[in-house]
mmCIF file of the N, C-alpha and C atoms, coordinates in Angstrom:
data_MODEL
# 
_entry.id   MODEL 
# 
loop_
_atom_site.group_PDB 
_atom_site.id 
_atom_site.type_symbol 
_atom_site.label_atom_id 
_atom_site.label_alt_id 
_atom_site.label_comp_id 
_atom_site.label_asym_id 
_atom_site.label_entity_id 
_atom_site.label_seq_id 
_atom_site.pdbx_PDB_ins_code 
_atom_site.Cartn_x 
_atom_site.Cartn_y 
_atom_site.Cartn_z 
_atom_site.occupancy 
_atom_site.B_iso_or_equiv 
_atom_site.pdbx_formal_charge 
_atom_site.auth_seq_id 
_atom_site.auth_comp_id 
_atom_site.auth_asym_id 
_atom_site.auth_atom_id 
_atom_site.pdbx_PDB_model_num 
ATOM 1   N N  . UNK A 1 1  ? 2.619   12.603  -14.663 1.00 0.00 ? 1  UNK A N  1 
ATOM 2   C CA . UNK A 1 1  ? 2.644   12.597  -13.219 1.00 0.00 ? 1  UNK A CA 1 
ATOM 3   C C  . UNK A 1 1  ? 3.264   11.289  -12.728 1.00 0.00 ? 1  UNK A C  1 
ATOM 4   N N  . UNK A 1 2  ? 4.704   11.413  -12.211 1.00 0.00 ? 2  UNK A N  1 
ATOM 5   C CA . UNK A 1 2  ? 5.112   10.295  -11.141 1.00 0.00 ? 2  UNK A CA 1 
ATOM 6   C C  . UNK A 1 2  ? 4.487   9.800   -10.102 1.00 0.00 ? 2  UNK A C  1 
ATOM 7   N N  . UNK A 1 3  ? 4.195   8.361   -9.715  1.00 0.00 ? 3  UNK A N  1 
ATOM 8   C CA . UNK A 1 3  ? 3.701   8.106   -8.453  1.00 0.00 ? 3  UNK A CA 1 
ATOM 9   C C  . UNK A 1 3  ? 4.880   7.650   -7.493  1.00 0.00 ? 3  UNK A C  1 
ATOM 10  N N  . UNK A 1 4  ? 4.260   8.331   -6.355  1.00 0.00 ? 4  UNK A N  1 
ATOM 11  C CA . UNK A 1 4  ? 5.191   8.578   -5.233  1.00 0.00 ? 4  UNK A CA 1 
ATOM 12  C C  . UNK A 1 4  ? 5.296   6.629   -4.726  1.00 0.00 ? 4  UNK A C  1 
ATOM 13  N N  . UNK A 1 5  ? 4.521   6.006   -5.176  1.00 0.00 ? 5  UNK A N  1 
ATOM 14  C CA . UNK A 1 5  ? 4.472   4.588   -4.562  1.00 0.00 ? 5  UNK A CA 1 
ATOM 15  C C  . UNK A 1 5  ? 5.065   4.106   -5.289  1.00 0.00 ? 5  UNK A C  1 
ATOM 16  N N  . UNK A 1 6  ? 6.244   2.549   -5.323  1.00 0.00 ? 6  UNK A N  1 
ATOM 17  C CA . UNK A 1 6  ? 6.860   1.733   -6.344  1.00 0.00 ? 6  UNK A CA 1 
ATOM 18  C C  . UNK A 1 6  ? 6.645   0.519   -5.837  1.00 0.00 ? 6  UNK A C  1 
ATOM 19  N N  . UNK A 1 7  ? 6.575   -0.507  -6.370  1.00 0.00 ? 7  UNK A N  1 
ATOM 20  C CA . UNK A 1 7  ? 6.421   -1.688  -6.568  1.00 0.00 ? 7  UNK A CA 1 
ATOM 21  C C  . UNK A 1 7  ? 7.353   -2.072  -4.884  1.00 0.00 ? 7  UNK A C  1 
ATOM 22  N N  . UNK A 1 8  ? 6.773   -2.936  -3.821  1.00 0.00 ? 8  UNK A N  1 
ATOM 23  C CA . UNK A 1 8  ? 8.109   -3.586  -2.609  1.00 0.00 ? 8  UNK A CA 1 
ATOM 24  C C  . UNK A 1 8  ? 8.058   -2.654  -1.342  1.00 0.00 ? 8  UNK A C  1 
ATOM 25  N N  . UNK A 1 9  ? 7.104   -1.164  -1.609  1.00 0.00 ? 9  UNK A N  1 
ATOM 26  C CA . UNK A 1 9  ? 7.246   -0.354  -0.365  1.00 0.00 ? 9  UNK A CA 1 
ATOM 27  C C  . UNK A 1 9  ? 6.181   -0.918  0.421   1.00 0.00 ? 9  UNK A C  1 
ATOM 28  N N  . UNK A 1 10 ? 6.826   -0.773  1.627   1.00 0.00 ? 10 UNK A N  1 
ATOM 29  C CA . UNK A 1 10 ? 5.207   -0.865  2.686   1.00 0.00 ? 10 UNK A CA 1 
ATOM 30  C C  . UNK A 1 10 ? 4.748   0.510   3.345   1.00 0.00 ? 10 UNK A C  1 
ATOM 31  N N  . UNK A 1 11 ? 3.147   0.377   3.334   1.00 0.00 ? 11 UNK A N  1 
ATOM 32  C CA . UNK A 1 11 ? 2.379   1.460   3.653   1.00 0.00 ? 11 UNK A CA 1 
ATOM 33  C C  . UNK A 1 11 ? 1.890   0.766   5.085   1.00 0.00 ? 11 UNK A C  1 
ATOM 34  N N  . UNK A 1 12 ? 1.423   1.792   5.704   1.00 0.00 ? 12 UNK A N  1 
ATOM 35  C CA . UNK A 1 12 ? 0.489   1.365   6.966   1.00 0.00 ? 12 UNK A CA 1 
ATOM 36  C C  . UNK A 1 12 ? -0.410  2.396   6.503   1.00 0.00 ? 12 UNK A C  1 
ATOM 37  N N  . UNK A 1 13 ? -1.916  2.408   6.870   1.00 0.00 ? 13 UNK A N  1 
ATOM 38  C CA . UNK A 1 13 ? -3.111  3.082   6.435   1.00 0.00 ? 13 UNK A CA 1 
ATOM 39  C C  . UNK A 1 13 ? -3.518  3.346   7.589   1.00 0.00 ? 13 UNK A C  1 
ATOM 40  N N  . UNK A 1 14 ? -4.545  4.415   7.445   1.00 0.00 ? 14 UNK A N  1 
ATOM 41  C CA . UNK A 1 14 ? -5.004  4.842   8.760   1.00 0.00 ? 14 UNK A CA 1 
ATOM 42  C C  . UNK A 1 14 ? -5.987  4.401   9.250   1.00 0.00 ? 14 UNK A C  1 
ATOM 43  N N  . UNK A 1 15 ? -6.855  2.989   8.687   1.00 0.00 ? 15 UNK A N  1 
ATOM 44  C CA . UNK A 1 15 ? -7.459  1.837   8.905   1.00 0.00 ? 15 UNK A CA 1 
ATOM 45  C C  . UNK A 1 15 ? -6.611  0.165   9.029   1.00 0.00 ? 15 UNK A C  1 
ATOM 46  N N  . UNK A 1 16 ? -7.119  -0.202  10.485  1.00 0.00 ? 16 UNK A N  1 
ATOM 47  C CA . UNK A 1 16 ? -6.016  -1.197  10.181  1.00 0.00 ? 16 UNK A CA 1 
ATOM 48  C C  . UNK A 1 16 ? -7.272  -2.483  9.389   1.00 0.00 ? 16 UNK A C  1 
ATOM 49  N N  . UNK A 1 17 ? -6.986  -3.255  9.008   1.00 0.00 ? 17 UNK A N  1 
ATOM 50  C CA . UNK A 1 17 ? -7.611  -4.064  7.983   1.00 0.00 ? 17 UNK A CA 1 
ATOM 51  C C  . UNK A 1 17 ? -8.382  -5.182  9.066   1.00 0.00 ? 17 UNK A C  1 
ATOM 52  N N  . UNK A 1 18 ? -9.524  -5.774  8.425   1.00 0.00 ? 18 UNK A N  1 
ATOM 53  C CA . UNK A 1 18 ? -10.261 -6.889  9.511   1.00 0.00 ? 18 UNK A CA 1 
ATOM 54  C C  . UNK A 1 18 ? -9.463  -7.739  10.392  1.00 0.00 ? 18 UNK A C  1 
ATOM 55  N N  . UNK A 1 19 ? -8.433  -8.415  9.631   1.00 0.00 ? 19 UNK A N  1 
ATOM 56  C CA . UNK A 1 19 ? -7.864  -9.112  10.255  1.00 0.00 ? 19 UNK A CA 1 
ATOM 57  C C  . UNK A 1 19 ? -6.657  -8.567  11.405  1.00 0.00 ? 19 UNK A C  1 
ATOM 58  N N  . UNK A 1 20 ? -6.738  -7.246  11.736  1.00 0.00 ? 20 UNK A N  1 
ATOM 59  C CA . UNK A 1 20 ? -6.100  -6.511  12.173  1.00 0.00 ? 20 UNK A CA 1 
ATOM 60  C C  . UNK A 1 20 ? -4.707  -5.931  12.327  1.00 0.00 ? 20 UNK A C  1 
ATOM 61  N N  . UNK A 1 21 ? -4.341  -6.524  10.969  1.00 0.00 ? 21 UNK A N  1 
ATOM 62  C CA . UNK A 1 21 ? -2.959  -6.100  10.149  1.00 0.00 ? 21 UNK A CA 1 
ATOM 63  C C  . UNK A 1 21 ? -3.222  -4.260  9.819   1.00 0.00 ? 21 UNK A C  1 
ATOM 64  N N  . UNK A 1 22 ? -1.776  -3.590  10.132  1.00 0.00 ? 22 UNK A N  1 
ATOM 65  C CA . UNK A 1 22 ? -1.965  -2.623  9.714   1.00 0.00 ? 22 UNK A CA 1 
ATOM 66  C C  . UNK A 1 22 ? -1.120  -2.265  8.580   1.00 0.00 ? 22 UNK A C  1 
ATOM 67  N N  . UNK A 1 23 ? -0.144  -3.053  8.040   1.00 0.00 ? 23 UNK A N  1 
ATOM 68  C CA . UNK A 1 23 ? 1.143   -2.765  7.230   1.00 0.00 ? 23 UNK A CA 1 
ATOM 69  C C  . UNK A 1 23 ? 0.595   -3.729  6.038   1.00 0.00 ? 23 UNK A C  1 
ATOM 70  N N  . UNK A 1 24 ? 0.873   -3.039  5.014   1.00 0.00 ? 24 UNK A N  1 
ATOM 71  C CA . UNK A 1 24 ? 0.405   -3.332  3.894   1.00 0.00 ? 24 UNK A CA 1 
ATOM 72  C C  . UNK A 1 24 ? 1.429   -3.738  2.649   1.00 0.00 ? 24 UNK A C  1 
ATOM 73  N N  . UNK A 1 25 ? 1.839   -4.086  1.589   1.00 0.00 ? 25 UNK A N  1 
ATOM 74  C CA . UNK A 1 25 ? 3.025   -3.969  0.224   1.00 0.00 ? 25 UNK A CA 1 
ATOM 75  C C  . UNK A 1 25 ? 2.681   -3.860  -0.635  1.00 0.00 ? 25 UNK A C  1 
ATOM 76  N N  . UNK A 1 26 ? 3.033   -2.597  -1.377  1.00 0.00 ? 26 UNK A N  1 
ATOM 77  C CA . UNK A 1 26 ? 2.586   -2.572  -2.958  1.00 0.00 ? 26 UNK A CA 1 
ATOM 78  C C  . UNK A 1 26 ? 2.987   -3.574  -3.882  1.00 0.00 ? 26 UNK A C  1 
ATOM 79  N N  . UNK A 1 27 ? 2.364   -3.904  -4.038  1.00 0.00 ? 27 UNK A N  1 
ATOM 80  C CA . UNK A 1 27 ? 2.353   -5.263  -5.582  1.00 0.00 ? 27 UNK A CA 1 
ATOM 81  C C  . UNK A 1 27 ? 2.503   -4.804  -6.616  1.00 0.00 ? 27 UNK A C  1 
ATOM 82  N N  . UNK A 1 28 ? 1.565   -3.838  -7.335  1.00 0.00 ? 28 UNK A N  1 
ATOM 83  C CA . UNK A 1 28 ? 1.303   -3.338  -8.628  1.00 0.00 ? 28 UNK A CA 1 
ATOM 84  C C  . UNK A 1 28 ? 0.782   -1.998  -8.516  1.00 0.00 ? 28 UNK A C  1 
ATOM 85  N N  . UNK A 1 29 ? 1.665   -0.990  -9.559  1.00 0.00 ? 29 UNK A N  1 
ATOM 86  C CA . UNK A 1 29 ? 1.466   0.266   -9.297  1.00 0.00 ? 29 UNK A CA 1 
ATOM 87  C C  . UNK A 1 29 ? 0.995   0.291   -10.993 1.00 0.00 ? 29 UNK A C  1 
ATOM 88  N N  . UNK A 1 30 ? -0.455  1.001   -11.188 1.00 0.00 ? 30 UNK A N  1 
ATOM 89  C CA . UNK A 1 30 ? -0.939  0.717   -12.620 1.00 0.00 ? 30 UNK A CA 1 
ATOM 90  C C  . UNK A 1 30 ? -1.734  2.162   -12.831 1.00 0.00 ? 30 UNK A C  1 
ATOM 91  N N  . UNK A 1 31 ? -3.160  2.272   -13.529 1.00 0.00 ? 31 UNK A N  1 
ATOM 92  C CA . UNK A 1 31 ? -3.861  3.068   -12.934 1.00 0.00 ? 31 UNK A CA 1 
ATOM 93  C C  . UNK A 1 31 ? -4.299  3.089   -11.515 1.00 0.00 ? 31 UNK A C  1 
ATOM 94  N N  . UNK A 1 32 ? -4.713  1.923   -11.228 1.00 0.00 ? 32 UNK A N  1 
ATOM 95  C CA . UNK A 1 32 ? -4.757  1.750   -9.865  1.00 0.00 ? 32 UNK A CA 1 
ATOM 96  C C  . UNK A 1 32 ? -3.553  1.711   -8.771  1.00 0.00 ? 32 UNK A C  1 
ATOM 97  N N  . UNK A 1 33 ? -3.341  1.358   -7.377  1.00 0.00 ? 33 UNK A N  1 
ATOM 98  C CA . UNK A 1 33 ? -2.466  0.594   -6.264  1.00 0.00 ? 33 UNK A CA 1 
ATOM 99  C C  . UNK A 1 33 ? -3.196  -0.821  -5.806  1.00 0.00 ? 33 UNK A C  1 
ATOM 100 N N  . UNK A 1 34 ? -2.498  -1.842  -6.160  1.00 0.00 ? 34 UNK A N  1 
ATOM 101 C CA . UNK A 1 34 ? -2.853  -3.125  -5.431  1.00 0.00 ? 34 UNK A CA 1 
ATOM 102 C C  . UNK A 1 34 ? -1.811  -3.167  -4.425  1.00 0.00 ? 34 UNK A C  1 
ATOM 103 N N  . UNK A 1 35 ? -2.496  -3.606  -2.952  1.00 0.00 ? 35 UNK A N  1 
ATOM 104 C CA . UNK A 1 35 ? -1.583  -3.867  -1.985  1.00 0.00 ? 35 UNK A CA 1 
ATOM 105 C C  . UNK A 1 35 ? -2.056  -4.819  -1.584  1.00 0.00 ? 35 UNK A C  1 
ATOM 106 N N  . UNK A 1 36 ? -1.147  -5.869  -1.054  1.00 0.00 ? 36 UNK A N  1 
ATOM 107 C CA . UNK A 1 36 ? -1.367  -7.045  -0.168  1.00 0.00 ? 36 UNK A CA 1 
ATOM 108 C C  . UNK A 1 36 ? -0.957  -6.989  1.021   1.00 0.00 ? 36 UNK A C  1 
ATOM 109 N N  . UNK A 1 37 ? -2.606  -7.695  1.730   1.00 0.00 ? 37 UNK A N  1 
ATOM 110 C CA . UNK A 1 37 ? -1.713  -7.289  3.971   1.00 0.00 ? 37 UNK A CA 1 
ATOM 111 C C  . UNK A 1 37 ? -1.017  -8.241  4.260   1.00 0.00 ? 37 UNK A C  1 
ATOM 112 N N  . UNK A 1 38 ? 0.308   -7.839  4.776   1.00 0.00 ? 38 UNK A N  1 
ATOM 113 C CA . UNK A 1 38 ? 1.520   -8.171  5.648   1.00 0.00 ? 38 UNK A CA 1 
ATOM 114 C C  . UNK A 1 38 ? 0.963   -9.288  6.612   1.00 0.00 ? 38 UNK A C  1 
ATOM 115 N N  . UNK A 1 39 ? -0.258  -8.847  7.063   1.00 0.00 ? 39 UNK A N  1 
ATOM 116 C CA . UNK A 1 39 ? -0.738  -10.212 8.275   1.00 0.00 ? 39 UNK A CA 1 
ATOM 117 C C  . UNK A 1 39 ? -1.477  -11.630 7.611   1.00 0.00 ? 39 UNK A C  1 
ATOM 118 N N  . UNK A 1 40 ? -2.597  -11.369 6.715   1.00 0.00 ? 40 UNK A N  1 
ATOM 119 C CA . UNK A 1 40 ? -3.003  -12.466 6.007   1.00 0.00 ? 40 UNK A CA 1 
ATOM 120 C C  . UNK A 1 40 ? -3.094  -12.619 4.537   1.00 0.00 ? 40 UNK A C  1 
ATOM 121 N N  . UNK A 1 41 ? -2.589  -11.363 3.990   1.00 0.00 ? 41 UNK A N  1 
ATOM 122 C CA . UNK A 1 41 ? -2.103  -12.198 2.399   1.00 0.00 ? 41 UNK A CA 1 
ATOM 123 C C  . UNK A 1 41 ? -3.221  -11.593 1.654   1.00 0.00 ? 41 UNK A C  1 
ATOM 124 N N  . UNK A 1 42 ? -4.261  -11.174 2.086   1.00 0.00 ? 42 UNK A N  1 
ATOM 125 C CA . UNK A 1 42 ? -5.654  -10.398 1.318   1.00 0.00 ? 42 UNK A CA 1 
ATOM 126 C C  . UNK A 1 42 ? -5.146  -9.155  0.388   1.00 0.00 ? 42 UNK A C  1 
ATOM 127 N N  . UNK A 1 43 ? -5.583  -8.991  -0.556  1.00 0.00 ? 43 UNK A N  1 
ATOM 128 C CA . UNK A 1 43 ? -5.387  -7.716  -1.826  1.00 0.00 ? 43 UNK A CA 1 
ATOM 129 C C  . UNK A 1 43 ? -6.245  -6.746  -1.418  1.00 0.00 ? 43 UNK A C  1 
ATOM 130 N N  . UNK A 1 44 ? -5.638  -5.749  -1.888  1.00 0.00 ? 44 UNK A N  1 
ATOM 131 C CA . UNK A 1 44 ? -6.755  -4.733  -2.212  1.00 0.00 ? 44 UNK A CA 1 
ATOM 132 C C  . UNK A 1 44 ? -6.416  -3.590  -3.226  1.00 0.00 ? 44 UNK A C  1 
ATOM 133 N N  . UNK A 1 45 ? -7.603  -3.185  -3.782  1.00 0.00 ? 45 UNK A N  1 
ATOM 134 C CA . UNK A 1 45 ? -6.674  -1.884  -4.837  1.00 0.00 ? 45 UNK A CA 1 
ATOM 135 C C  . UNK A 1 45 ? -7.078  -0.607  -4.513  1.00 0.00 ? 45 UNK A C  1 
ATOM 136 N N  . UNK A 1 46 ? -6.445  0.306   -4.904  1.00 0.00 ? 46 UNK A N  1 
ATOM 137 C CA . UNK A 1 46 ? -6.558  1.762   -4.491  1.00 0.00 ? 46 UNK A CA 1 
ATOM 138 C C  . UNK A 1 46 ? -6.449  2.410   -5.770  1.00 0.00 ? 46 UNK A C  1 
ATOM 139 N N  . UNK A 1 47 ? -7.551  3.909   -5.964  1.00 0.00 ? 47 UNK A N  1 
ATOM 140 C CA . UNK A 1 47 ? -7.052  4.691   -6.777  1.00 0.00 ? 47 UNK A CA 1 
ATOM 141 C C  . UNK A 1 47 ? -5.961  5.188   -5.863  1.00 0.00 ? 47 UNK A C  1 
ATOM 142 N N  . UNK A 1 48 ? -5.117  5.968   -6.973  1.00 0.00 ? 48 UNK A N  1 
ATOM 143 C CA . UNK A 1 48 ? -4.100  7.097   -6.531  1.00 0.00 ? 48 UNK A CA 1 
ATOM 144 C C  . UNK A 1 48 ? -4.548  7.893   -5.367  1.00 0.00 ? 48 UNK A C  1 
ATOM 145 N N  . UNK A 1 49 ? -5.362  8.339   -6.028  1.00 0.00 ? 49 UNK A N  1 
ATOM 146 C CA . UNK A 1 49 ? -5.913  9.853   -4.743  1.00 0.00 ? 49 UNK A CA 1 
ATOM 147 C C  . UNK A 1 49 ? -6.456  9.154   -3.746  1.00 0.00 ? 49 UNK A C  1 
ATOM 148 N N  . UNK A 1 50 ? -7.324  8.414   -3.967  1.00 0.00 ? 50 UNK A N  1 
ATOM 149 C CA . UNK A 1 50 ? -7.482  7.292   -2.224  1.00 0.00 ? 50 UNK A CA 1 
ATOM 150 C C  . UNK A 1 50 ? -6.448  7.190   -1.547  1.00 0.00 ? 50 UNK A C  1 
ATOM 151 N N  . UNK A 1 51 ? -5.715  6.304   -1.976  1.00 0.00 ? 51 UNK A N  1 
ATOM 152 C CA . UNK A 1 51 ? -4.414  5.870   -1.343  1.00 0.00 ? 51 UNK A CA 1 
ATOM 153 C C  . UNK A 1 51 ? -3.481  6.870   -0.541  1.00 0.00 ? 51 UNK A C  1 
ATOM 154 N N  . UNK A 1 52 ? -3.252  8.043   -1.585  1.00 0.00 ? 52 UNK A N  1 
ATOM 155 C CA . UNK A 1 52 ? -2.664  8.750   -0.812  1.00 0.00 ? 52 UNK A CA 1 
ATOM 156 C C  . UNK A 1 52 ? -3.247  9.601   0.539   1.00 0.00 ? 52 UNK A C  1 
ATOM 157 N N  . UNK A 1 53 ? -5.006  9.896   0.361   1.00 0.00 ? 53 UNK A N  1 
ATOM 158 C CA . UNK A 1 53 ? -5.107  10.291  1.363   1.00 0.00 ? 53 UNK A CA 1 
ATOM 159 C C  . UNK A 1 53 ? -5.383  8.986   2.676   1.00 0.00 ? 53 UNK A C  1 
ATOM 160 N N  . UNK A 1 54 ? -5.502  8.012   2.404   1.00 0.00 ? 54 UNK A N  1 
ATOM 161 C CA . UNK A 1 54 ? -5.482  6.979   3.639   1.00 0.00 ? 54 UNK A CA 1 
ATOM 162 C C  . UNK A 1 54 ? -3.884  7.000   4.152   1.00 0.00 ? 54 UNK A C  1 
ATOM 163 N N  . UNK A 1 55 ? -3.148  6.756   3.863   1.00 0.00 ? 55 UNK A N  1 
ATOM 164 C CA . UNK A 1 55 ? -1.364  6.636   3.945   1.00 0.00 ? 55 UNK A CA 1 
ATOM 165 C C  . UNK A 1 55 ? -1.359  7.418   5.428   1.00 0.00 ? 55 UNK A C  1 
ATOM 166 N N  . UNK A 1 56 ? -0.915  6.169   6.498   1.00 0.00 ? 56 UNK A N  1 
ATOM 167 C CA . UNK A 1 56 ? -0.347  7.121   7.771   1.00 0.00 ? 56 UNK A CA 1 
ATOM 168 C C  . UNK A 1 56 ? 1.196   6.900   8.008   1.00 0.00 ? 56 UNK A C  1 
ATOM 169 N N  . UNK A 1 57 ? 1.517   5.787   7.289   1.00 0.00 ? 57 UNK A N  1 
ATOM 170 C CA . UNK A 1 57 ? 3.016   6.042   7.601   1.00 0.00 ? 57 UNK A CA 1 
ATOM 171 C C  . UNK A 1 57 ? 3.592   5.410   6.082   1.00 0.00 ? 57 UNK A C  1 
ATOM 172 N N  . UNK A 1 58 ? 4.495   5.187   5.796   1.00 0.00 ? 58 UNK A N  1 
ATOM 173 C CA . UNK A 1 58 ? 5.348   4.630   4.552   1.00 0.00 ? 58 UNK A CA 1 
ATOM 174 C C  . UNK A 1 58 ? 6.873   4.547   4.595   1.00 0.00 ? 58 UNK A C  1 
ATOM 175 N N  . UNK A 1 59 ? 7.508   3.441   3.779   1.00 0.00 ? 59 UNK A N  1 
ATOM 176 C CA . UNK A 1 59 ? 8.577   3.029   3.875   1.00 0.00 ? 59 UNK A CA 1 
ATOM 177 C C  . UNK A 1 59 ? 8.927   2.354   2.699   1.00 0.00 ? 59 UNK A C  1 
ATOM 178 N N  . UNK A 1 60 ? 10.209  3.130   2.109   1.00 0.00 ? 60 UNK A N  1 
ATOM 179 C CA . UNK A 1 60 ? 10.768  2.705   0.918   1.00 0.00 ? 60 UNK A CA 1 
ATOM 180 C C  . UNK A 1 60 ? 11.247  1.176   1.023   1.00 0.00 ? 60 UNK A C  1 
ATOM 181 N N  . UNK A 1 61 ? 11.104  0.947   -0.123  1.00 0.00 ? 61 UNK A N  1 
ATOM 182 C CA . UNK A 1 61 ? 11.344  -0.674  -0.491  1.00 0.00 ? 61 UNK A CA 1 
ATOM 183 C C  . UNK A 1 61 ? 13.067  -0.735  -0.147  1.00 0.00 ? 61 UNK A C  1 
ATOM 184 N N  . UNK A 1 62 ? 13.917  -1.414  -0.105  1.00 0.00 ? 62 UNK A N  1 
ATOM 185 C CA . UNK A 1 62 ? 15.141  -0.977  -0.048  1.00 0.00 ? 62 UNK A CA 1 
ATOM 186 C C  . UNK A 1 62 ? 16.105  -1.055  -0.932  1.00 0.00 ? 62 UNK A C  1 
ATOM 187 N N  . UNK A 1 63 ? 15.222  -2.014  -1.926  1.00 0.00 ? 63 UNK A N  1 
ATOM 188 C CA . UNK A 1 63 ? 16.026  -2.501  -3.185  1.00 0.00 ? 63 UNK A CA 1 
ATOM 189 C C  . UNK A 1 63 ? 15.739  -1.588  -4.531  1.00 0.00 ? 63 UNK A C  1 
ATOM 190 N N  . UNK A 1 64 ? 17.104  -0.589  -4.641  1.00 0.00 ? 64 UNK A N  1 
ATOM 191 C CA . UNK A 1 64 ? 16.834  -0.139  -6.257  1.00 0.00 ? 64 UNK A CA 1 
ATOM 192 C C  . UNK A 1 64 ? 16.987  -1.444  -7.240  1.00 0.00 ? 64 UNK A C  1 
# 
């Protein structure tokens, strides 16, 4: 099974995060998703199936 996420994309979630960042960047795509927020730099990891059902918007990285 391919994951639809790669390393450089940004997600926005359908929670925006404490610090009230909503745009997120995948770091590391493993068993898990680690993403770091766009507003203060905080991690977080995701299973697969989490992730995808939080995901409200997404945007390819631009660099093959």
């Amino acid at each position: 099974m391919e994951s639809v996420f790669k390393s450089g994309d940004t997600l926005q979630l359908k929670k925006a995060h404490a610090c009230g960042g909503q745009w997120w960047q995948v770091v590391r795509v493993g068993v898990d998703i680690k993403l770091q927020c766009k507003t203060c730099g905080r991690f977080l990891n995701f299973s697969r199936d989490d992730l995808k059902k939080n995901v409200k918007a997404y945007k390819p990285s631009s660099g093959e």
